[in-house]
PLY file of the C-alpha trace (Angstrom):
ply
format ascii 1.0
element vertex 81
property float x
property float y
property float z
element edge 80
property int vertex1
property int vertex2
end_header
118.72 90.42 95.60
116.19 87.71 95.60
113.46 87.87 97.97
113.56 85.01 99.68
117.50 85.41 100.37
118.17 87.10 103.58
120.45 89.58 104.58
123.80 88.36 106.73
123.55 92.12 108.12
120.11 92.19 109.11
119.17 94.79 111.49
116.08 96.99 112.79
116.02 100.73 113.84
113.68 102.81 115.66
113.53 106.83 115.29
111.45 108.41 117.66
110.43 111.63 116.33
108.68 113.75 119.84
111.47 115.02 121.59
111.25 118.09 122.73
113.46 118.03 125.64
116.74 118.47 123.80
118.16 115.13 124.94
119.91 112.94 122.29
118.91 109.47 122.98
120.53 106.47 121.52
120.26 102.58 122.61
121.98 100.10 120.53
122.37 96.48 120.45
124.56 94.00 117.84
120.50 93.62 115.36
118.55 96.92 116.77
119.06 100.82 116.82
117.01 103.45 118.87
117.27 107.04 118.05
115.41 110.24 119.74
112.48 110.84 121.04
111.01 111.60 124.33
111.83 109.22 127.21
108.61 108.02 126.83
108.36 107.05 123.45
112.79 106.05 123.49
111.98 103.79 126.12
108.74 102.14 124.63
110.53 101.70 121.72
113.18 100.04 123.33
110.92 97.42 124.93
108.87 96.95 122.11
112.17 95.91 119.99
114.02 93.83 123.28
110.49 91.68 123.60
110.65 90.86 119.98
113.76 89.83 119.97
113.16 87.43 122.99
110.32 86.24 121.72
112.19 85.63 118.03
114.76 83.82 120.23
112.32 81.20 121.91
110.94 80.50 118.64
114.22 79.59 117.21
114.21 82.72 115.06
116.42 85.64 114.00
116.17 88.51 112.48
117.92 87.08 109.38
115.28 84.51 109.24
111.35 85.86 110.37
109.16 86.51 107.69
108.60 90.41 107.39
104.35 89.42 108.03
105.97 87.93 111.77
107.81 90.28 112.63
105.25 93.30 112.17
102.88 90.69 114.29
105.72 90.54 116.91
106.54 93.99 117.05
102.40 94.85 117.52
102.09 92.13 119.91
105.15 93.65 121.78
104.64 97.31 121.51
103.34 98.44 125.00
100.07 100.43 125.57
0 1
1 2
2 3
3 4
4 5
5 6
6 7
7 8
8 9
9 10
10 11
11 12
12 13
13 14
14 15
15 16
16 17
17 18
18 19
19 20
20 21
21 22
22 23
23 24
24 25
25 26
26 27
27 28
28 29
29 30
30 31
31 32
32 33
33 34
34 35
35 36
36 37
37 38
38 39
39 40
40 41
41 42
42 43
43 44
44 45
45 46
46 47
47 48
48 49
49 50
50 51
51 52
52 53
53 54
54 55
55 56
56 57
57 58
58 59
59 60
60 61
61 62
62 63
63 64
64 65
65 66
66 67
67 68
68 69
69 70
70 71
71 72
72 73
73 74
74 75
75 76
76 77
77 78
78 79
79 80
């Protein structure tokens, strides 16, 4: 595949790899996957990749479309302290 063609299918997942509490954890949207970890880190995780995607949407983006360079920005920008 070319690289500037994108992928109909796009879609982003998360594995949190700290749990230690035995709980499976798994959030999941129609472009986004979360899997494991603490609650903490699941959670953060999970906010990190819902911002992005809000923030893709007000720019008129999708995850089909943003540059790989934007969306590591976004996900920084978005990933909570």
């Amino acid at each position: 595949m070319e690289r500037n063609k994108k992928s109909k299918d796009a879609m982003l997942f998360g594995v949190g790899l700290d749990n230690e509490d035995g709980h499976k954890r798994v959030t999941s949207a129609e472009k986004f996957a979360i899997l494991g970890g603490s609650q903490e880190t699941h959670d953060k995780m999970t906010e990190t990749v819902m911002k992005t995607f809000e923030d893709m949407d007000r720019k008129g983006k999708s995850l089909e479309s943003v540059e790989p360079d934007e969306l590591k920005d976004l996900l920084e920008k978005n990933t909570p302290q």
